[in-house]
C-alpha positions as CSV (number, residue, x, y, z in Angstrom):
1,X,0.0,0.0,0.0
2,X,3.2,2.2,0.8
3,X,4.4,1.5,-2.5
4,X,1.4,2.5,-5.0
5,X,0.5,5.6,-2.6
6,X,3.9,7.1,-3.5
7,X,3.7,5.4,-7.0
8,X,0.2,7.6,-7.5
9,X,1.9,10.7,-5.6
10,X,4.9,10.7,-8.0
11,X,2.4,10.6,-11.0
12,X,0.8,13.7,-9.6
13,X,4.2,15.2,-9.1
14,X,5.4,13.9,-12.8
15,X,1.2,15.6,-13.8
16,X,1.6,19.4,-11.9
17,X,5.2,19.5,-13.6
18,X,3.8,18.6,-17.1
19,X,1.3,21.3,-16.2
20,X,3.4,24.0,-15.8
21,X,5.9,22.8,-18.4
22,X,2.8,23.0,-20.9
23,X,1.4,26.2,-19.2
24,X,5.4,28.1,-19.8
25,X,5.2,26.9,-23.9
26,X,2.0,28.0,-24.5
27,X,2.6,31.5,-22.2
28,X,6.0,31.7,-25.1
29,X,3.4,30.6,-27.7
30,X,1.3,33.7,-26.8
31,X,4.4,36.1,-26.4
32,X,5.7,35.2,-29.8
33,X,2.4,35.4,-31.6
34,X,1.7,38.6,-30.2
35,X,5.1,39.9,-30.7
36,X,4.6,38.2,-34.6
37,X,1.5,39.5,-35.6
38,X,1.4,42.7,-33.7
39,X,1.5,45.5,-37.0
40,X,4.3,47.6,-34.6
41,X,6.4,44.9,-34.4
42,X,6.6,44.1,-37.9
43,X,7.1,48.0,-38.7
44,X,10.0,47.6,-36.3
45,X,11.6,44.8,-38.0
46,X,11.5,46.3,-41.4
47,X,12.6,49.7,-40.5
48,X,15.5,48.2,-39.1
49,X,15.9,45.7,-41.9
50,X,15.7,49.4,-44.6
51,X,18.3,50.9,-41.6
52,X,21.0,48.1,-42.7
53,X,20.6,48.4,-46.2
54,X,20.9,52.1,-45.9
55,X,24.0,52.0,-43.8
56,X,25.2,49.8,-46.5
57,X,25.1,51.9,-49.4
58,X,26.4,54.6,-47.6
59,X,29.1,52.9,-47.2
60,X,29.5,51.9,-50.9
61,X,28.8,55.4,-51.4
62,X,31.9,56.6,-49.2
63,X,33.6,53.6,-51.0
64,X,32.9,55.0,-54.5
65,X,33.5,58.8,-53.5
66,X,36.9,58.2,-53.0
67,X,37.5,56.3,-56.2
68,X,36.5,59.6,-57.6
69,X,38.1,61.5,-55.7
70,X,41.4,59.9,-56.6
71,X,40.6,60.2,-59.9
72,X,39.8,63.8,-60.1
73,X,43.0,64.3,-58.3
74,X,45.2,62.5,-61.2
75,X,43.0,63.9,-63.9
76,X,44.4,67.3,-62.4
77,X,47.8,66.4,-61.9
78,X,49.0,63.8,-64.1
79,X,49.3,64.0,-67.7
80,X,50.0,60.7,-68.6
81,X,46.9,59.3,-66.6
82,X,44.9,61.8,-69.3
83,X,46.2,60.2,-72.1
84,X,45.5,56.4,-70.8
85,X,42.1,57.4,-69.7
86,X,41.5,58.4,-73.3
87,X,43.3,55.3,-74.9
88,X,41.6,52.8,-72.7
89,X,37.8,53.8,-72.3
90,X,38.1,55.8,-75.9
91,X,40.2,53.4,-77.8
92,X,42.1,55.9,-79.5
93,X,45.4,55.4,-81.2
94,X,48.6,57.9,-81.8
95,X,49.6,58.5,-85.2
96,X,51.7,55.8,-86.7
97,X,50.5,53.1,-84.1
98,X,48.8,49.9,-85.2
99,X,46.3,47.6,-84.1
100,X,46.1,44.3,-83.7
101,X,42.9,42.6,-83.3
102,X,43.0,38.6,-82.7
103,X,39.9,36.5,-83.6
104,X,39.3,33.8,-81.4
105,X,37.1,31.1,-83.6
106,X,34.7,28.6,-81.5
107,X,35.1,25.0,-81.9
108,X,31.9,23.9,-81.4
């Protein structure tokens, strides 16, 4: 008798903890649908999602300005860098220079 009444005790002990284990998911079950589908939330989460992206092309941005700025600077101050500029992006020859061009045929 000793036996099953602690045997039937233990189950309720082994019952009130499933309780409150159940009770604590569905109380985070709540929390994260409310914190889910709450419209502020969300709002939140995407301004700070836009915030990242932003910082990120202001960083490409800074990135980028000082390409430019380097540049600008040898475009002032370098005479040769004019005249590769030009040859490169304008494919422009001096006089008496040739041009080779090599055709590549496809094998298949």
């Amino acid at each position: 008798m000793l036996i099953s009444g602690f045997i039937i005790n233990r189950c309720f002990v082994i019952i009130g903890k499933m309780r409150k284990f159940k009770i604590r998911y569905f109380i985070i079950l709540i929390l994260f649908c409310v914190l889910a589908f709450n419209e502020g939330n969300r709002t939140l989460c995407r301004r700070f999602l836009e915030q990242r992206k932003l910082k990120s092309d202001i960083i490409n941005a800074k990135y980028q300005n000082g390409l430019l700025k380097k540049r600008i600077y040898y475009l002032e101050n370098e005479p040769s860098y004019i005249e590769r500029m030009v040859r490169s992006e304008l494919n422009v020859l001096s006089q008496g220079e040739i041009e080779y061009r090599f055709v590549v045929k496809d094998n298949s």
